[in-house]
C-alpha positions in Angstrom: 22.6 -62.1 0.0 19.7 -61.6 -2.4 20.4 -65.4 -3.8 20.1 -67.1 -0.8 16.4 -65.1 0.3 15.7 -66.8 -3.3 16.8 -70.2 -2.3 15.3 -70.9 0.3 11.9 -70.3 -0.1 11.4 -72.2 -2.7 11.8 -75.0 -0.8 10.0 -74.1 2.3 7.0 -73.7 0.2 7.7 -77.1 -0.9 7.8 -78.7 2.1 4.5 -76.5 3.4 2.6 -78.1 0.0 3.5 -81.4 1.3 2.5 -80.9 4.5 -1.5 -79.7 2.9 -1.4 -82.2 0.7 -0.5 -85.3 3.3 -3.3 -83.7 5.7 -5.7 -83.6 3.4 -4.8 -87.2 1.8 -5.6 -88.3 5.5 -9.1 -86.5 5.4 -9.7 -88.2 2.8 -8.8 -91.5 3.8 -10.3 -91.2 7.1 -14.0 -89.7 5.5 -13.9 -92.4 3.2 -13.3 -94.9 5.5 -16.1 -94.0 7.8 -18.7 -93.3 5.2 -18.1 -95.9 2.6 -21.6 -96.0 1.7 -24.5 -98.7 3.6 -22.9 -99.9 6.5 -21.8 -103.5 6.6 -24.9 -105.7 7.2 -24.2 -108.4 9.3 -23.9 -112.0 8.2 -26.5 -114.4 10.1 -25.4 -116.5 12.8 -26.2 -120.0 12.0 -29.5 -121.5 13.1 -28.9 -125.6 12.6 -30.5 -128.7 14.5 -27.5 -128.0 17.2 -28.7 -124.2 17.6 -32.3 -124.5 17.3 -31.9 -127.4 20.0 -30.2 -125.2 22.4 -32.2 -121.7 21.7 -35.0 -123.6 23.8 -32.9 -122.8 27.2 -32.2 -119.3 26.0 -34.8 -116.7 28.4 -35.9 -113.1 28.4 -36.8 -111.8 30.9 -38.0 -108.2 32.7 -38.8 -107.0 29.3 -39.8 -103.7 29.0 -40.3 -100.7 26.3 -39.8 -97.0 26.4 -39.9 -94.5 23.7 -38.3 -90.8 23.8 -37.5 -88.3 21.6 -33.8 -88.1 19.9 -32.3 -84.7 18.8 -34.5 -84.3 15.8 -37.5 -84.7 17.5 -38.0 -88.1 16.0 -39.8 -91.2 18.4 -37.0 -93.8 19.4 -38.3 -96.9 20.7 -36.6 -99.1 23.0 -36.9 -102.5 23.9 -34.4 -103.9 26.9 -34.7 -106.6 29.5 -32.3 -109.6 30.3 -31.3 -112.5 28.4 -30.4 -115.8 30.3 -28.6 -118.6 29.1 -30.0 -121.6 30.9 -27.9 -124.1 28.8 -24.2 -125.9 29.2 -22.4 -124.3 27.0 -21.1 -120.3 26.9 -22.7 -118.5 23.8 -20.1 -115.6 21.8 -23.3 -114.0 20.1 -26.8 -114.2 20.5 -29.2 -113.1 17.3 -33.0 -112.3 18.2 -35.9 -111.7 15.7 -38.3 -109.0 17.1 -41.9 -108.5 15.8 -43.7 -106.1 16.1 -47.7 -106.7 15.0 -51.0 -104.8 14.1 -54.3 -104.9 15.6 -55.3 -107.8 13.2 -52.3 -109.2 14.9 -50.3 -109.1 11.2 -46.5 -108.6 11.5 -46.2 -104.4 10.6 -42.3 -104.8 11.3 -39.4 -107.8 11.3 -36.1 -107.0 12.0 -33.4 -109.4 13.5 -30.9 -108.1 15.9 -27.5 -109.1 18.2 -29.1 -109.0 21.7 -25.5 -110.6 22.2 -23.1 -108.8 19.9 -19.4 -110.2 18.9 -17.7 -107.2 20.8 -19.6 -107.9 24.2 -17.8 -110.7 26.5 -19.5 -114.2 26.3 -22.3 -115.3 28.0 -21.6 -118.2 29.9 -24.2 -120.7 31.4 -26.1 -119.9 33.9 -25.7 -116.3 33.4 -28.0 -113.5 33.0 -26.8 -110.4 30.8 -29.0 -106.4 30.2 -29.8 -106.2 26.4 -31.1 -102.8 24.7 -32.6 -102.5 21.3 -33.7 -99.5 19.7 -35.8 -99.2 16.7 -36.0 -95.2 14.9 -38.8 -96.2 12.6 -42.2 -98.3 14.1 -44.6 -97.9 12.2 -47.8 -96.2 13.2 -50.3 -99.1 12.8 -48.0 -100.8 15.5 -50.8 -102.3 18.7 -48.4 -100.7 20.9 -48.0 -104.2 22.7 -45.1 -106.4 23.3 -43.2 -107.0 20.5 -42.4 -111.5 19.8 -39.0 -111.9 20.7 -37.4 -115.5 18.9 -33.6 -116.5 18.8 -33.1 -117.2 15.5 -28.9 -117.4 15.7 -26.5 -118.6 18.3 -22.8 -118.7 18.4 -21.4 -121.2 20.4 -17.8 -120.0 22.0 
């Protein structure tokens, strides 16, 4: 009876060693999955004589900002209004550049953002859709005006 106590555990240790080891190969997979170092920067939409023709009946309207605190006490600002596609055709994406300017009226920060991302449904025309933007880092010698607001991509559907 002693000889098959000795049996058997080796091989239910065995399997309990596989078991760790496949959780802790799907850690692994999953951490380095998420985190795999800068996130993916977007490509630009494209911005040719068909786009820049048609960004003309693109429209923003009831802008407005607000700034609050996140959990680390840092100042979150946040840009959101509607966006209004006055044109023919339904738009998939929508890229804005925002500037945000000194009191010399100098640009103190660029960024470009998807007003109208690829997971959001599309915009067809004459339809108005809510956009948020949120920028962590304005700097301080920001006017504390209205940032620009410019399409600078479209995607057509």
């Amino acid at each position: 009876m002693a000889e098959e106590t000795k049996s058997g555990m080796p091989t239910a240790f065995l399997a309990g060693l596989v078991v760790v080891a496949l959780l802790l190969a799907g850690v692994f997979l999953l951490t380095r999955s998420r985190s795999s170092g800068d996130p993916v920067a977007e490509k630009p939409l494209p911005m040719g004589a068909t786009e820049q023709a048609y960004a003309v009946q693109i429209h923003f309207s009831d802008v407005k900002m607000s700034r609050a605190a996140n959990f680390l006490n840092q100042e979150v600002t946040f840009l959101f209004g509607s966006v209004w596609n006055d044109g023919p055709r339904a738009l998939h994406e929508i890229e804005v550049t925002i500037e945000f300017h000194d009191l010399f009226n100098q640009v103190v920060l660029r960024d470009s953002r998807r007003a109208l991302g690829a997971r959001s449904a599309p915009l067809a025309a004459g339809q108005r859709r809510e956009f948020q933007l949120g920028f962590e880092h304005v700097p301080q010698d920001w006017n504390k005006q209205f940032p620009s607001l410019r399409v600078t991509g479209l995607l057509f559907e």
